[in-house]
PyMOL Python script that loads the backbone (N, CA, C, O; Angstrom):
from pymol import cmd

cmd.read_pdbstr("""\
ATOM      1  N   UNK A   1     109.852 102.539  68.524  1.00  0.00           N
ATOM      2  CA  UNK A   1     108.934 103.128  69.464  1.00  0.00           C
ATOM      3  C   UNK A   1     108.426 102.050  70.412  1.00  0.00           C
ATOM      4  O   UNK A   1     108.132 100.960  69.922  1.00  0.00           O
ATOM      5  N   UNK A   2     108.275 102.278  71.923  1.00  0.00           N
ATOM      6  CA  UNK A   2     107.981 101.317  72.661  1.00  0.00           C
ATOM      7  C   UNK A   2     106.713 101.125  72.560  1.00  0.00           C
ATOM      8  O   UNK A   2     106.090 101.968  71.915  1.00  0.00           O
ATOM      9  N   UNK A   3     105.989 100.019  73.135  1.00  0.00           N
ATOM     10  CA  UNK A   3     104.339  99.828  72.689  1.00  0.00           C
ATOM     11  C   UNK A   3     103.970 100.731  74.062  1.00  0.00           C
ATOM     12  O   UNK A   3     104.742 101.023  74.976  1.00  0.00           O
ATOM     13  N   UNK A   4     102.327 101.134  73.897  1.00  0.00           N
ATOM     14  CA  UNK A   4     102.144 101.701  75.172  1.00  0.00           C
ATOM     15  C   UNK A   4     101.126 100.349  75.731  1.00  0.00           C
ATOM     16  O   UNK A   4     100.644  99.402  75.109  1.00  0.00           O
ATOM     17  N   UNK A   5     101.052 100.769  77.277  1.00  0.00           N
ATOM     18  CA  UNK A   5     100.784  99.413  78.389  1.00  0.00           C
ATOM     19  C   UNK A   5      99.598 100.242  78.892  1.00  0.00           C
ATOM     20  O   UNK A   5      99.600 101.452  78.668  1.00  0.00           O
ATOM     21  N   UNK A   6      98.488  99.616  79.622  1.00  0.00           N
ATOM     22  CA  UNK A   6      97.511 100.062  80.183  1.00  0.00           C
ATOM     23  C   UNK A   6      97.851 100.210  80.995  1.00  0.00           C
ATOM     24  O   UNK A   6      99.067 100.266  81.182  1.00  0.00           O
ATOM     25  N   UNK A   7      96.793 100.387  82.128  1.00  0.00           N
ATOM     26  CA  UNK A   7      97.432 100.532  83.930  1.00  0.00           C
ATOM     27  C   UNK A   7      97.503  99.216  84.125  1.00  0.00           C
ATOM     28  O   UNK A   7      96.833  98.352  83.559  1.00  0.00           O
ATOM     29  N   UNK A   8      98.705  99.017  85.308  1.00  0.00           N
ATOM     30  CA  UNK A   8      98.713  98.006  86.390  1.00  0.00           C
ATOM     31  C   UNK A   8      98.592  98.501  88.051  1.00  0.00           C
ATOM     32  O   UNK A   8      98.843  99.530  88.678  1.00  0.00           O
ATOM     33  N   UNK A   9      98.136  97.342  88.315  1.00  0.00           N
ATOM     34  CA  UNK A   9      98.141  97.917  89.935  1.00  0.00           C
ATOM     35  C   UNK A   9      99.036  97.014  91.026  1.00  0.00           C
ATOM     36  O   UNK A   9      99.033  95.788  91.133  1.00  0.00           O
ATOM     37  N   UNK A  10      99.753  97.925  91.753  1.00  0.00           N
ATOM     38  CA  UNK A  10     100.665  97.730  92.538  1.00  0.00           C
ATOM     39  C   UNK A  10      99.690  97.083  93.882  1.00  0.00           C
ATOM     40  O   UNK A  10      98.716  97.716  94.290  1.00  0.00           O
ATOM     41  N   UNK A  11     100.062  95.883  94.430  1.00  0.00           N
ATOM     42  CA  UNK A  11      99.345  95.679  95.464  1.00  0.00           C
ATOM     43  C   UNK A  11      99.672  95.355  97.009  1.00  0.00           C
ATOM     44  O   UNK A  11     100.716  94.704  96.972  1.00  0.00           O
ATOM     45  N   UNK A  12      99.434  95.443  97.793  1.00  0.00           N
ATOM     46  CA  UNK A  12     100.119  95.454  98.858  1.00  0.00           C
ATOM     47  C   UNK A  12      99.572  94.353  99.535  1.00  0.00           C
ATOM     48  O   UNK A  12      98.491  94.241  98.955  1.00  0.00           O
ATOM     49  N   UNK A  13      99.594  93.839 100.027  1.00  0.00           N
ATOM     50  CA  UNK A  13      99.035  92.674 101.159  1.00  0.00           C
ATOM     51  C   UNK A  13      98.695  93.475 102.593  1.00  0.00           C
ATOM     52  O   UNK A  13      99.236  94.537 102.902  1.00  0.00           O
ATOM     53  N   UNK A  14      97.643  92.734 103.460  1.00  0.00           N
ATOM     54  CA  UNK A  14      97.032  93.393 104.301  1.00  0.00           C
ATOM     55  C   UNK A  14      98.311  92.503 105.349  1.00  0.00           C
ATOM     56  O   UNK A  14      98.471  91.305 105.118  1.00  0.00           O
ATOM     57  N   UNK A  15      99.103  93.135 106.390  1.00  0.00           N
ATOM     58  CA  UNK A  15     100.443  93.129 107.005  1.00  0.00           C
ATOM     59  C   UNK A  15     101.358  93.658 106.215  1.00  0.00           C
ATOM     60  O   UNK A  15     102.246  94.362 106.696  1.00  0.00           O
ATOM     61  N   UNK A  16     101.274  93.369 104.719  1.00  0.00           N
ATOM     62  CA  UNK A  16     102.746  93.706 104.395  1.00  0.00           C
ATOM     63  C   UNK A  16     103.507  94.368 103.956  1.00  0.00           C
ATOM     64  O   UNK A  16     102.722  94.794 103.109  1.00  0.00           O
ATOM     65  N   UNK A  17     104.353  94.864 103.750  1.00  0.00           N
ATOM     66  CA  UNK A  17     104.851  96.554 103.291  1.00  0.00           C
ATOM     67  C   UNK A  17     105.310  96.476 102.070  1.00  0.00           C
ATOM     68  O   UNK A  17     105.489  97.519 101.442  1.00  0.00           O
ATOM     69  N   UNK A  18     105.630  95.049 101.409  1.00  0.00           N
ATOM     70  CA  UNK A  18     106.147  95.237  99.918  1.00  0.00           C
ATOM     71  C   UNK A  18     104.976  94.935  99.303  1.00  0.00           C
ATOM     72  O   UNK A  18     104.061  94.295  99.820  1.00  0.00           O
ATOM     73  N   UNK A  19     104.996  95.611  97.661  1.00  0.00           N
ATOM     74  CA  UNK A  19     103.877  95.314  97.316  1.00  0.00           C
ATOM     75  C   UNK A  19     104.146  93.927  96.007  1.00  0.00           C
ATOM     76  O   UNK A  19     105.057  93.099  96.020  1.00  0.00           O
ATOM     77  N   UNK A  20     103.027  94.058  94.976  1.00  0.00           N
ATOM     78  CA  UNK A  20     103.593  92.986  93.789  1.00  0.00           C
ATOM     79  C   UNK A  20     104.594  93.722  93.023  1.00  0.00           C
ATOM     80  O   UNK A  20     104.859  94.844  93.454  1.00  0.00           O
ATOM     81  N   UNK A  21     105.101  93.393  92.155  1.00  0.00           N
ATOM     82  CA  UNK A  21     105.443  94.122  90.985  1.00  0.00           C
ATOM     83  C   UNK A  21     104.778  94.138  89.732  1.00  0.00           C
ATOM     84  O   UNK A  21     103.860  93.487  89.234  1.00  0.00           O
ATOM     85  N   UNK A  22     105.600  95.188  89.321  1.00  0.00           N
ATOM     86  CA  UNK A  22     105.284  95.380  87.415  1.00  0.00           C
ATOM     87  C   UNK A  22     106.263  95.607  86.661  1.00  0.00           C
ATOM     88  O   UNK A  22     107.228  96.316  86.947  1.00  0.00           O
ATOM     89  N   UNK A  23     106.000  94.751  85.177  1.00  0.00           N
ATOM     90  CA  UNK A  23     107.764  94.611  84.439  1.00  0.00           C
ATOM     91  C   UNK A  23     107.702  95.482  83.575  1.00  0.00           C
ATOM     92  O   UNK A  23     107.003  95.442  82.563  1.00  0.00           O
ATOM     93  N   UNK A  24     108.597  96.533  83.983  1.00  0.00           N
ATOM     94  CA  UNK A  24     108.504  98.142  82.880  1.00  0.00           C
ATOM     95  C   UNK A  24     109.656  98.219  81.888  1.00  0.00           C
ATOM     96  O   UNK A  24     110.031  99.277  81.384  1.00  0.00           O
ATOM     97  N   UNK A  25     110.383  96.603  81.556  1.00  0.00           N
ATOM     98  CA  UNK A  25     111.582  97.062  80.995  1.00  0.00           C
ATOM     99  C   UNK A  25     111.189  97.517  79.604  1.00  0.00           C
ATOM    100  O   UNK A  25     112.211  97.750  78.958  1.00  0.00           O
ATOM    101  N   UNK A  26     109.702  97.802  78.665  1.00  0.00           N
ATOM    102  CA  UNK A  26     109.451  98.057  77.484  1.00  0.00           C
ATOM    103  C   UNK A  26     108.817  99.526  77.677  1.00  0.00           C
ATOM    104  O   UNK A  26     108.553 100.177  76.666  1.00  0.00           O
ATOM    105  N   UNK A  27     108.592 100.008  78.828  1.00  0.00           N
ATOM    106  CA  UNK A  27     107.892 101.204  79.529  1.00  0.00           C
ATOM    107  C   UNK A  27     108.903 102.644  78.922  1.00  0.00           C
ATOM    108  O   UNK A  27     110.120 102.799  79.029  1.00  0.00           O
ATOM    109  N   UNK A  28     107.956 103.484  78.330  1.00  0.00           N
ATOM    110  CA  UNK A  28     108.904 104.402  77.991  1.00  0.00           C
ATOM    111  C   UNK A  28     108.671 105.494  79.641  1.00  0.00           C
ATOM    112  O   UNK A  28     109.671 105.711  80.325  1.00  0.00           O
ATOM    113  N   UNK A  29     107.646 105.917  79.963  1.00  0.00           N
ATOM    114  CA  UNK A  29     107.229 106.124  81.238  1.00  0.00           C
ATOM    115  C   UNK A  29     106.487 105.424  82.029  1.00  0.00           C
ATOM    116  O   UNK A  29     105.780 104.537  81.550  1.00  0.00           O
ATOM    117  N   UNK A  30     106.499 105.702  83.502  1.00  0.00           N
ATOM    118  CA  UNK A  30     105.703 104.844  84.166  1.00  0.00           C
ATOM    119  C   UNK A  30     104.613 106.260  85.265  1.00  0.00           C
ATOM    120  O   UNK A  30     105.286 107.285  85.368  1.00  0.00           O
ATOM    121  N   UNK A  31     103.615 106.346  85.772  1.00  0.00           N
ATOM    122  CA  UNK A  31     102.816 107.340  86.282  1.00  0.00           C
ATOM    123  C   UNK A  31     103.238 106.315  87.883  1.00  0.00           C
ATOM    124  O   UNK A  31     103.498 105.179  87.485  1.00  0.00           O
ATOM    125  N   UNK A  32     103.321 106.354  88.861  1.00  0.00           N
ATOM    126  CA  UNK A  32     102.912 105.809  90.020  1.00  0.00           C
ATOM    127  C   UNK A  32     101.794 107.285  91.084  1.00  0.00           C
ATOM    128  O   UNK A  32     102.028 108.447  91.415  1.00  0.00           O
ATOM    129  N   UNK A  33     100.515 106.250  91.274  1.00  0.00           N
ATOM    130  CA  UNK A  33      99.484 107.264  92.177  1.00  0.00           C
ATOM    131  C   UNK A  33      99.626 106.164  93.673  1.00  0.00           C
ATOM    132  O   UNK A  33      99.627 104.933  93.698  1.00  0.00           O
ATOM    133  N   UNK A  34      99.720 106.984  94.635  1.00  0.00           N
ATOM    134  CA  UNK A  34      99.201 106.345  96.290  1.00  0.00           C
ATOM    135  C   UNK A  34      97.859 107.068  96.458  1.00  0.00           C
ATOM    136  O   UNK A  34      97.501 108.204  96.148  1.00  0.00           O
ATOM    137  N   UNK A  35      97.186 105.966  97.092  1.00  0.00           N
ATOM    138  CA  UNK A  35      95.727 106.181  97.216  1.00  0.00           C
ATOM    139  C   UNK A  35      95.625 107.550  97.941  1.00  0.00           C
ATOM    140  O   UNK A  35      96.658 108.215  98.009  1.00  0.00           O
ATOM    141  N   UNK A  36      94.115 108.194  98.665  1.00  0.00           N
ATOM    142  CA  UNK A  36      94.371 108.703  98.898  1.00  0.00           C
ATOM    143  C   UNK A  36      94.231 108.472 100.395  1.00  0.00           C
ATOM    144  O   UNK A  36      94.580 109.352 101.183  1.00  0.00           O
ATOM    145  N   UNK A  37      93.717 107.284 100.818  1.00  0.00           N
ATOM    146  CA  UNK A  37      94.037 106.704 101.782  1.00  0.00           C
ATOM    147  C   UNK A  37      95.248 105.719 102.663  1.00  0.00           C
ATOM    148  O   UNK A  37      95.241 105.093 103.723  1.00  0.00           O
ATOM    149  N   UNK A  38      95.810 105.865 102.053  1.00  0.00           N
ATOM    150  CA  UNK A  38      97.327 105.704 102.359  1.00  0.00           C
ATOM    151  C   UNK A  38      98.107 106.111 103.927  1.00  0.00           C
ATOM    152  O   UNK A  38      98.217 107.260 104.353  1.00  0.00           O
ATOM    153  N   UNK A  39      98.556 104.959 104.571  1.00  0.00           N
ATOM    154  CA  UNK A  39      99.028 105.408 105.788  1.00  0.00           C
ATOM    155  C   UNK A  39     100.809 105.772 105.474  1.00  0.00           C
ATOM    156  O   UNK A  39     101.076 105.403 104.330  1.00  0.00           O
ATOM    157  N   UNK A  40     101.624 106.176 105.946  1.00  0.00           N
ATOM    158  CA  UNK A  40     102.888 105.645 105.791  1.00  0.00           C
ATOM    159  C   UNK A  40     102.986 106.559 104.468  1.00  0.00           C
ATOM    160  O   UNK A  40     102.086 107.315 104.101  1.00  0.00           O
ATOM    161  N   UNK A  41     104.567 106.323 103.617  1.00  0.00           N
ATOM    162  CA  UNK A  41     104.824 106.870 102.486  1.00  0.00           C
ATOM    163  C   UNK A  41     105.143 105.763 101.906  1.00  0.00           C
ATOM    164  O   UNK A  41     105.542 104.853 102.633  1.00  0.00           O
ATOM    165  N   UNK A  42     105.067 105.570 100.639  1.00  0.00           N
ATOM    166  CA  UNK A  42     105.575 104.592  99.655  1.00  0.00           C
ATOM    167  C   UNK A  42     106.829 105.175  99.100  1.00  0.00           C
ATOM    168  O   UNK A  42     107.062 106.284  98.621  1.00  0.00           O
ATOM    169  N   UNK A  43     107.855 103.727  99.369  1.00  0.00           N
ATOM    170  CA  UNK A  43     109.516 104.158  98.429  1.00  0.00           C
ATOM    171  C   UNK A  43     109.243 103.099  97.193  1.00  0.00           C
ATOM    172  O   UNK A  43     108.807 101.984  97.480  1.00  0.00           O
ATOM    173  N   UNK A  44     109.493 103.439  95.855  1.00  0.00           N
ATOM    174  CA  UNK A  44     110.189 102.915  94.797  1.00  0.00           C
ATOM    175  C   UNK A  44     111.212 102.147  95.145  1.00  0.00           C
ATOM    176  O   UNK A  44     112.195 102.462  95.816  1.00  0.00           O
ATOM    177  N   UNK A  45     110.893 100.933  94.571  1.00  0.00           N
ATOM    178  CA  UNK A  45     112.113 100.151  94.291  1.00  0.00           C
ATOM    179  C   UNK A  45     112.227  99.303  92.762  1.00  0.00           C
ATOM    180  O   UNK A  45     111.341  99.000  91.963  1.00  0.00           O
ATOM    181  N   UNK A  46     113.605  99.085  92.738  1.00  0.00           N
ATOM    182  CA  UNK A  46     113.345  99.107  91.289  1.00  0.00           C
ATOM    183  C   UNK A  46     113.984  97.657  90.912  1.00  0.00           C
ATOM    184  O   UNK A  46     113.571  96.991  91.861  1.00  0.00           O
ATOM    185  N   UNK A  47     114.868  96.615  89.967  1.00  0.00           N
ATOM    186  CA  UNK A  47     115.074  95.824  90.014  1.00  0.00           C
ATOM    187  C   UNK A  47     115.877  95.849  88.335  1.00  0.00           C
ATOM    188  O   UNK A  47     115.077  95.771  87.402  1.00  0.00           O
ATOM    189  N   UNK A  48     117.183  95.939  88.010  1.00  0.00           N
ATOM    190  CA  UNK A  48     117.499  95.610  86.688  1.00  0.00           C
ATOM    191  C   UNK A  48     116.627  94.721  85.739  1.00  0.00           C
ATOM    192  O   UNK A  48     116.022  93.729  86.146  1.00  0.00           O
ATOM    193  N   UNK A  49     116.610  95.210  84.269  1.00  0.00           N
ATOM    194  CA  UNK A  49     116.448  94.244  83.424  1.00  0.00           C
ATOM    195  C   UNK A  49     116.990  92.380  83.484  1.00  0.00           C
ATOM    196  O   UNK A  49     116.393  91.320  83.297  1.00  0.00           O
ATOM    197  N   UNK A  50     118.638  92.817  83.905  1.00  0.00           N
ATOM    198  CA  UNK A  50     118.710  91.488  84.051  1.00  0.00           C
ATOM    199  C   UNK A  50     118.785  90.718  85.254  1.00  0.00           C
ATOM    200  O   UNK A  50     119.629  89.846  85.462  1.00  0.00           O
ATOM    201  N   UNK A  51     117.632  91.162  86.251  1.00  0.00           N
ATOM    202  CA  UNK A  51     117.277  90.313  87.335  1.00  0.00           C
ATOM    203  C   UNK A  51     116.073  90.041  87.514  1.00  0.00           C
ATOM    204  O   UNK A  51     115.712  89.664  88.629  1.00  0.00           O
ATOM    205  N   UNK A  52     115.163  90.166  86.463  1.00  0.00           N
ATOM    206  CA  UNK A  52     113.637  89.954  86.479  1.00  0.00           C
ATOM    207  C   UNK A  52     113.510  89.232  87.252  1.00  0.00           C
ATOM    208  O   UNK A  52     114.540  88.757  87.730  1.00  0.00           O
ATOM    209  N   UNK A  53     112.070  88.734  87.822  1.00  0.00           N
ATOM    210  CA  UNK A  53     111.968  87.827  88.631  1.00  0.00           C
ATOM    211  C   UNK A  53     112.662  87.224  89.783  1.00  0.00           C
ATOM    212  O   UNK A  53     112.171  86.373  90.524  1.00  0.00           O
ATOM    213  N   UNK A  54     113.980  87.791  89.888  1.00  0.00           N
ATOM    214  CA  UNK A  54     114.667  87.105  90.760  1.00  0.00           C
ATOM    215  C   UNK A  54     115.935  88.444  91.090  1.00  0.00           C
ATOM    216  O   UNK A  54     116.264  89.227  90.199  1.00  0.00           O
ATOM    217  N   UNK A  55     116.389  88.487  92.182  1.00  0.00           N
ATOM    218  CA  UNK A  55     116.969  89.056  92.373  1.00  0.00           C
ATOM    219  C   UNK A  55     116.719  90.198  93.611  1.00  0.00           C
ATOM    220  O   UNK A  55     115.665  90.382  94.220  1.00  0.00           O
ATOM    221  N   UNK A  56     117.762  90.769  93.759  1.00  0.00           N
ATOM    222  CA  UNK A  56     117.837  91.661  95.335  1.00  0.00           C
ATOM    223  C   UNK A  56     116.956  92.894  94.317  1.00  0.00           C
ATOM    224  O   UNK A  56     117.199  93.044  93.120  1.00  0.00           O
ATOM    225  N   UNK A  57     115.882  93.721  95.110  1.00  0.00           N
ATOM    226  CA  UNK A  57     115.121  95.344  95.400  1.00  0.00           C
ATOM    227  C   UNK A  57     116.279  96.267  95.220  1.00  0.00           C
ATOM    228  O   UNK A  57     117.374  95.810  94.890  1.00  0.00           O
ATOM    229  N   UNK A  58     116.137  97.248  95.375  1.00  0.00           N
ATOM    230  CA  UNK A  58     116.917  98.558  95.551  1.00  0.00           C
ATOM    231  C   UNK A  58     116.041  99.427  95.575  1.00  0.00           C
ATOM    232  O   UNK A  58     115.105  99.316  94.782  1.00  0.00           O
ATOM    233  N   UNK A  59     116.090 100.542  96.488  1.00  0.00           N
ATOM    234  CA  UNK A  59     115.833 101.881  96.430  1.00  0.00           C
ATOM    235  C   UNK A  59     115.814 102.572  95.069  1.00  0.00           C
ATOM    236  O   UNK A  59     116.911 102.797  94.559  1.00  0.00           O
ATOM    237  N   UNK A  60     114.734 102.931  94.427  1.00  0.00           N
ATOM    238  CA  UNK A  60     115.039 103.881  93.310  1.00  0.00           C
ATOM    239  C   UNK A  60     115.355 105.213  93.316  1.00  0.00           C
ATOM    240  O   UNK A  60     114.486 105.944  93.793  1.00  0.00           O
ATOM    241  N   UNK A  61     116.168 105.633  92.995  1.00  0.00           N
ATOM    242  CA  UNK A  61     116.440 107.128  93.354  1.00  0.00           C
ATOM    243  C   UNK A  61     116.571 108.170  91.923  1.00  0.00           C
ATOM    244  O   UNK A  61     116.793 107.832  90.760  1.00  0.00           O
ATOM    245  N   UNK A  62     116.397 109.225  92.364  1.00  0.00           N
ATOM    246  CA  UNK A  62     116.836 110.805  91.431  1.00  0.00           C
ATOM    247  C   UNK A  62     117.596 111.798  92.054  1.00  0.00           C
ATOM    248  O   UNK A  62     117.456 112.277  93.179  1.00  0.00           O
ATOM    249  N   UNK A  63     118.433 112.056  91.173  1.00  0.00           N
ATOM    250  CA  UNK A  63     119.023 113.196  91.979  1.00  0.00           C
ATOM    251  C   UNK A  63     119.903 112.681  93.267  1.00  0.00           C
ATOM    252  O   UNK A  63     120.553 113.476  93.945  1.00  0.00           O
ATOM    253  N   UNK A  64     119.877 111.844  93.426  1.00  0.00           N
ATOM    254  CA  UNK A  64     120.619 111.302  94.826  1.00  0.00           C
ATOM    255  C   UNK A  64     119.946 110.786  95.608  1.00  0.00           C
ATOM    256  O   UNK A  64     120.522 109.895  96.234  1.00  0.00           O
ATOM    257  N   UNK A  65     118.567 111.023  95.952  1.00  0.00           N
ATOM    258  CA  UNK A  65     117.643 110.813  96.629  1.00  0.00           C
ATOM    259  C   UNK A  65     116.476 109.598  96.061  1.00  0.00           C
ATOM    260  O   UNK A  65     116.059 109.401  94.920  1.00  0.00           O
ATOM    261  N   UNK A  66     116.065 108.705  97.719  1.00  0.00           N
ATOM    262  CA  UNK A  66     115.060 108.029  97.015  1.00  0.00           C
ATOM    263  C   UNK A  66     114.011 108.543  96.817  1.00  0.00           C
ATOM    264  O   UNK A  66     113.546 109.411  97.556  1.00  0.00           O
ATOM    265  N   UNK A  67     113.251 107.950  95.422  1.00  0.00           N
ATOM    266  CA  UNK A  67     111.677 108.319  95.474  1.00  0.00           C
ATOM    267  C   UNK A  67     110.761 107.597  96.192  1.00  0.00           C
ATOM    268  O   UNK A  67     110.716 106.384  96.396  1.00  0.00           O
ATOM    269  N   UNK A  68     109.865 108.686  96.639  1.00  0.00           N
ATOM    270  CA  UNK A  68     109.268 108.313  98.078  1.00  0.00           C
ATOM    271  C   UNK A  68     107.795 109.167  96.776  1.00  0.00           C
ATOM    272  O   UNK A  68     107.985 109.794  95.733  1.00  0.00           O
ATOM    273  N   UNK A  69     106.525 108.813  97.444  1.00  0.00           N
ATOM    274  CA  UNK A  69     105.138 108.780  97.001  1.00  0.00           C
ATOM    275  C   UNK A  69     104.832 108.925  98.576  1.00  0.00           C
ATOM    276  O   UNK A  69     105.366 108.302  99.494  1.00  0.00           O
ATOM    277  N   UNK A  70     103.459 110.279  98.671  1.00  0.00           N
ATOM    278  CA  UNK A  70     102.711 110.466  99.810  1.00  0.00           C
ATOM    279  C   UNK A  70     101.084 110.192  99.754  1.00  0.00           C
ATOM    280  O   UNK A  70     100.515 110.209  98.663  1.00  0.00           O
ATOM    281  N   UNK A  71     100.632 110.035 100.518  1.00  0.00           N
ATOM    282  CA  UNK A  71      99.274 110.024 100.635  1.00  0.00           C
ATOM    283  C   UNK A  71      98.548 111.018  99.422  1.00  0.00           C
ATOM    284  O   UNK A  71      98.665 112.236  99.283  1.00  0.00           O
ATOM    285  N   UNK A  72      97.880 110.188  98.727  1.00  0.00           N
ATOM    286  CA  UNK A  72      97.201 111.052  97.511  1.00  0.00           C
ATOM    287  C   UNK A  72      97.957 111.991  95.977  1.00  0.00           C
ATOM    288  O   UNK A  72      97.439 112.663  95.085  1.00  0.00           O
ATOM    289  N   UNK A  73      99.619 111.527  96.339  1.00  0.00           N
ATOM    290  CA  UNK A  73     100.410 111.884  95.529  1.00  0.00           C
ATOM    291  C   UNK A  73     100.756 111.083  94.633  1.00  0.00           C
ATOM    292  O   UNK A  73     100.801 109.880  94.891  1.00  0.00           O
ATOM    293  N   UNK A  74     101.177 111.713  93.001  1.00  0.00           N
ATOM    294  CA  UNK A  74     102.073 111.083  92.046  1.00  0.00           C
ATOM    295  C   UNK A  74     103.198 111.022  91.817  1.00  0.00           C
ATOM    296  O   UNK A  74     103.696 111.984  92.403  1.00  0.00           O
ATOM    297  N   UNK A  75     104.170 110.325  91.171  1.00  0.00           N
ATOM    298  CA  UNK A  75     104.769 110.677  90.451  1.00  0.00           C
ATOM    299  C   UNK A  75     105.541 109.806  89.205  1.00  0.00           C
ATOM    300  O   UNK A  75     105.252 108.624  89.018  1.00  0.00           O
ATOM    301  N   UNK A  76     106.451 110.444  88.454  1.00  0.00           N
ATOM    302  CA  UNK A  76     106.347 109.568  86.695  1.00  0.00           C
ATOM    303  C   UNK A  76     108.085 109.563  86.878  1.00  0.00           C
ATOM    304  O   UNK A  76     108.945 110.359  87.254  1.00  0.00           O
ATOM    305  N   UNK A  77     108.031 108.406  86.457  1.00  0.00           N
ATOM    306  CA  UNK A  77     109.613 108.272  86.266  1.00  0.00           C
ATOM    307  C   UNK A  77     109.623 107.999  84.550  1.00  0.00           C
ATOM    308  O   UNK A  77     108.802 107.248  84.024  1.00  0.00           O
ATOM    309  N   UNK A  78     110.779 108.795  83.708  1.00  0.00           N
ATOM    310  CA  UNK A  78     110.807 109.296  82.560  1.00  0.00           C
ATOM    311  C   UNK A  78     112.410 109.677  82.784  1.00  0.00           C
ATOM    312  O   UNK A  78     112.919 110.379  83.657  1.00  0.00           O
ATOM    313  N   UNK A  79     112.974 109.011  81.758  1.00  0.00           N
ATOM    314  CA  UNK A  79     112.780 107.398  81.153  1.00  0.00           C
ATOM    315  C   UNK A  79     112.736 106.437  82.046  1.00  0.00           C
ATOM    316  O   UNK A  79     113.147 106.620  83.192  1.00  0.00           O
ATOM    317  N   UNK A  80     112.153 105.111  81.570  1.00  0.00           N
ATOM    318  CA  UNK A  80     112.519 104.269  82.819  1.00  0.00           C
ATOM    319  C   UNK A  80     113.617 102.989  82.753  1.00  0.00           C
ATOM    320  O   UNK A  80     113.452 101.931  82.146  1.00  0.00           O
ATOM    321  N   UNK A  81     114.833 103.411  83.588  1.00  0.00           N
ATOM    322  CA  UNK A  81     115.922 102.409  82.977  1.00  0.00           C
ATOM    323  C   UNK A  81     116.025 101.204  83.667  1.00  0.00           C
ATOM    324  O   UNK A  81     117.146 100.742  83.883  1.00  0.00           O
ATOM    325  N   UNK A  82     114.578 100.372  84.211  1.00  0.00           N
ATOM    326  CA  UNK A  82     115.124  99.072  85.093  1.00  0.00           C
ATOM    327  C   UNK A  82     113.667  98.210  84.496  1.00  0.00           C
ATOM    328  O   UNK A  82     112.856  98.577  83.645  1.00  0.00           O
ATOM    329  N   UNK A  83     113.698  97.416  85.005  1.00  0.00           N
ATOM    330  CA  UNK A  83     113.066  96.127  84.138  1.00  0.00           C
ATOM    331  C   UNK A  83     111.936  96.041  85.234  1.00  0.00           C
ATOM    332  O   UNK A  83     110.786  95.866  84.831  1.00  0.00           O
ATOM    333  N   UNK A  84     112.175  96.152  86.624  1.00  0.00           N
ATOM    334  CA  UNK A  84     110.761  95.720  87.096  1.00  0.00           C
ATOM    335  C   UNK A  84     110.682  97.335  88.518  1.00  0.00           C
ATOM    336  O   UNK A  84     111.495  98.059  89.094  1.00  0.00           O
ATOM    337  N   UNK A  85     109.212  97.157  88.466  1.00  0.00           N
ATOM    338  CA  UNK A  85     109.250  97.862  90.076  1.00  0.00           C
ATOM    339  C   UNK A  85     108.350  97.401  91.010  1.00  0.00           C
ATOM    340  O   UNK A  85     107.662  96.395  90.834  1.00  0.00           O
ATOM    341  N   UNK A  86     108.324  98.068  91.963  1.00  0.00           N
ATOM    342  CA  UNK A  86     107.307  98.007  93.331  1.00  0.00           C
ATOM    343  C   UNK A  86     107.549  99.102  94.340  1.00  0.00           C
ATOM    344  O   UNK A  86     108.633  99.640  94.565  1.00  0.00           O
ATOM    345  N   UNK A  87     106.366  99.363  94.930  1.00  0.00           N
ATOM    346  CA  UNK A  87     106.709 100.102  95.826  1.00  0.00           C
ATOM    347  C   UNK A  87     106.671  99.636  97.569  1.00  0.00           C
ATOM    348  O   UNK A  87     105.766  98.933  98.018  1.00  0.00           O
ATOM    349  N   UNK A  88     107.506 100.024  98.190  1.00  0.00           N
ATOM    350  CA  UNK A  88     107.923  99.240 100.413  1.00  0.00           C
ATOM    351  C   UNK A  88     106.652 100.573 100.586  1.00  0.00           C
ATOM    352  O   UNK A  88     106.526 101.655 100.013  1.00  0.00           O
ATOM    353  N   UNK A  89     105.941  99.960 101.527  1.00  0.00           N
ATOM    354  CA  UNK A  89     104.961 100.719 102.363  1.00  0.00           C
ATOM    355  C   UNK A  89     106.039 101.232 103.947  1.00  0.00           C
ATOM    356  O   UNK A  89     106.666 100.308 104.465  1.00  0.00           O
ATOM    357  N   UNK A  90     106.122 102.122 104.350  1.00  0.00           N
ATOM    358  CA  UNK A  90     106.745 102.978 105.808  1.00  0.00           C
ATOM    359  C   UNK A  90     105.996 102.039 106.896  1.00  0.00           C
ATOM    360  O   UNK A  90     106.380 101.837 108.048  1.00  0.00           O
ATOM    361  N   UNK A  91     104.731 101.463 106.213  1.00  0.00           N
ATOM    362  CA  UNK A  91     103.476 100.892 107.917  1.00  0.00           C
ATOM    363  C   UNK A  91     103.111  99.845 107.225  1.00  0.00           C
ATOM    364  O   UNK A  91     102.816 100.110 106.060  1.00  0.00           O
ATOM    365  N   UNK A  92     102.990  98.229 107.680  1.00  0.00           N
ATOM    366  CA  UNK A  92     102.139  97.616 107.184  1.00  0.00           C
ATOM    367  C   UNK A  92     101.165  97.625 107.816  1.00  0.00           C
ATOM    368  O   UNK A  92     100.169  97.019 107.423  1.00  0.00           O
TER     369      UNK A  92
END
""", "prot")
cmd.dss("prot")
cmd.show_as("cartoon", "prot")
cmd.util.cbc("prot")
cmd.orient("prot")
């Protein structure tokens, strides 16, 4: 059974559109909320287990499609199969 994790917070820098990350490779789910002040949409990106810390972003996707987060919206990725995430801001 995976351990469960408190919240972390995703942060963005004032200019910049990527935010920090968080390492979910022990994460059985993850919740992501955008404020509800939020300009722009937030995309998921995700990062293999074996590129922690280092390594090229990617688009996270379902279904074919990336996941995108709106102003005041959630959503839970279940299961989660990559080791780190963050979310690109549309506006810095």
């Amino acid at each position: 059974m995976r351990p469960l994790v408190g919240p972390s917070v995703l942060t963005i820098a004032n200019g910049a559109t990527a935010s920090s990350a968080i390492l979910v490779d022990t994460a059985y789910a993850v919740t992501l909320y955008a404020p509800a002040a939020l300009t722009g949409t937030l995309t998921v990106q995700a990062r293999p287990s074996s590129s922690i810390g280092s390594g090229a972003w990617r688009n996270h996707q379902s279904g074919g499609s990336d996941i995108t987060i709106a102003q005041g919206k959630s959503c839970t990725i279940f299961p989660v199969p990559v080791g780190e995430l963050r979310v690109l801001s549309s506006l810095a």
